[in-house]
C-alpha positions in Angstrom: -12.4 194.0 203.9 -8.7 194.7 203.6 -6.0 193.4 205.6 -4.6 195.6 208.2 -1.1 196.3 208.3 1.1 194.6 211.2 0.8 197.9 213.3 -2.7 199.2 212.3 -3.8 202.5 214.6 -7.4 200.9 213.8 -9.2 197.9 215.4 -12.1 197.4 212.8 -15.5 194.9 212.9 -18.7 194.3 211.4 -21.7 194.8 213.7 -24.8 194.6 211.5 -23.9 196.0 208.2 -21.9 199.1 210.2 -18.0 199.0 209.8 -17.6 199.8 213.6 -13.7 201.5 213.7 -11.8 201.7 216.7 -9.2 203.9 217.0 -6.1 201.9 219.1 -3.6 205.0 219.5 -4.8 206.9 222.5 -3.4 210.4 221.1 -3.7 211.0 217.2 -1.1 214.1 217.0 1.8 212.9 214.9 1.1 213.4 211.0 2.5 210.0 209.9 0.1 208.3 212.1 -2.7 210.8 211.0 -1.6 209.8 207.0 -1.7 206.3 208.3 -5.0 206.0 209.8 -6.7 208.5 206.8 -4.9 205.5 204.3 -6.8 203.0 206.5 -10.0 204.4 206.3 -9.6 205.2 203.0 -8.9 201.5 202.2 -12.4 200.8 203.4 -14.4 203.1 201.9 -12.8 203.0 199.0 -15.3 201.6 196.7 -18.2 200.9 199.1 -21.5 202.3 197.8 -23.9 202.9 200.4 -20.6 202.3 203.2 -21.7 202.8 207.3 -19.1 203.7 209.0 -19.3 204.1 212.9 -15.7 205.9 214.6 -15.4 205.4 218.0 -13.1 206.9 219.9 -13.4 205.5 223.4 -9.3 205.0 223.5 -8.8 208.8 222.4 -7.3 211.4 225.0 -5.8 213.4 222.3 -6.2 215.1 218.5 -4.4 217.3 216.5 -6.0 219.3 214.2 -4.9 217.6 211.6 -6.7 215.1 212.5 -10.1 216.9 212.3 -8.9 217.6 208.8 -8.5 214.2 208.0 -12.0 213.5 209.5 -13.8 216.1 207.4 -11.8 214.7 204.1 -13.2 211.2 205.0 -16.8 212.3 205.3 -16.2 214.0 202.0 -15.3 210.2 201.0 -18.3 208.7 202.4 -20.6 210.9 201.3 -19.4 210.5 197.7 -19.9 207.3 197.5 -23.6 207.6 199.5 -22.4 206.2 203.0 -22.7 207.6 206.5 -20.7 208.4 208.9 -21.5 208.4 212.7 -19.0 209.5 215.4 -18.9 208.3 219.3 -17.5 208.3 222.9 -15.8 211.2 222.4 -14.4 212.6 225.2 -15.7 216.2 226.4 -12.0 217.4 225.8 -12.0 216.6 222.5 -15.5 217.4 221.6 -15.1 220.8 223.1 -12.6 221.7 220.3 -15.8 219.9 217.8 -17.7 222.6 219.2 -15.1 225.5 219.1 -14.6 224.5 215.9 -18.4 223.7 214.4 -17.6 220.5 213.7 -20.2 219.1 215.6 -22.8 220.6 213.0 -21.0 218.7 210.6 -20.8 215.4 212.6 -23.3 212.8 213.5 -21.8 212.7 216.9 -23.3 210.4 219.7 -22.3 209.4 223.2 -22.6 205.7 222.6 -21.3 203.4 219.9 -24.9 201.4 221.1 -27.0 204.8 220.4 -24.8 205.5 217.1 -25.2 201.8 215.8 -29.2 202.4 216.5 -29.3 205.7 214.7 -28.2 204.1 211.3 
């Protein structure tokens, strides 16, 4: 795996084949942190056939929308190199605007990192 910048906005690990990615900024708003973390993520996927990639975002109180757009480019990522992407502990704040928004149709969304690490 790549090495993280000094001040990564990710804390990422391996738990049985699934890149499990933490996000360590509690509120994802600003758009050079958003371009950050999307160059992050991009960095792992890049190049990963077959990539499983598990976002949990147990440390998130708040998104900007940008931020959902940067979550529906990186599915488009994963998806073109035949990876999945599972979503969890998100907060009912922030899922509320997943649901406002349909993104939860879009999403493989589960309450727990343990249930989304089982559903792969």
């Amino acid at each position: 795996m790549p090495e993280s910048p000094d001040k990564s906005h990710l804390v990422v690990k391996e738990t049985d084949g699934v890149c499990v990615v933490e996000f360590s900024d509690r509120k994802i708003l600003d758009e050079l942190s958003i371009t950050e973390i999307q160059d992050e993520l991009t960095d792992l996927v890049r190049d990963q056939q077959g990539v499983k990639l598990l976002l949990h975002f147990g440390a998130v109180e708040h998104m900007s929308s940008a931020a959902l757009a940067m979550l529906i480019n990186l599915n488009e990522q994963i998806k073109g190199v035949n990876g999945v992407l599972k979503l969890s502990d998100i907060i009912p704040q922030i899922y509320e605007v997943f649901k406002i928004t349909r993104l939860n149709k879009l999403f493989d969304i589960h309450k727990t990192a343990r249930e989304a690490l089982a559903a792969f």
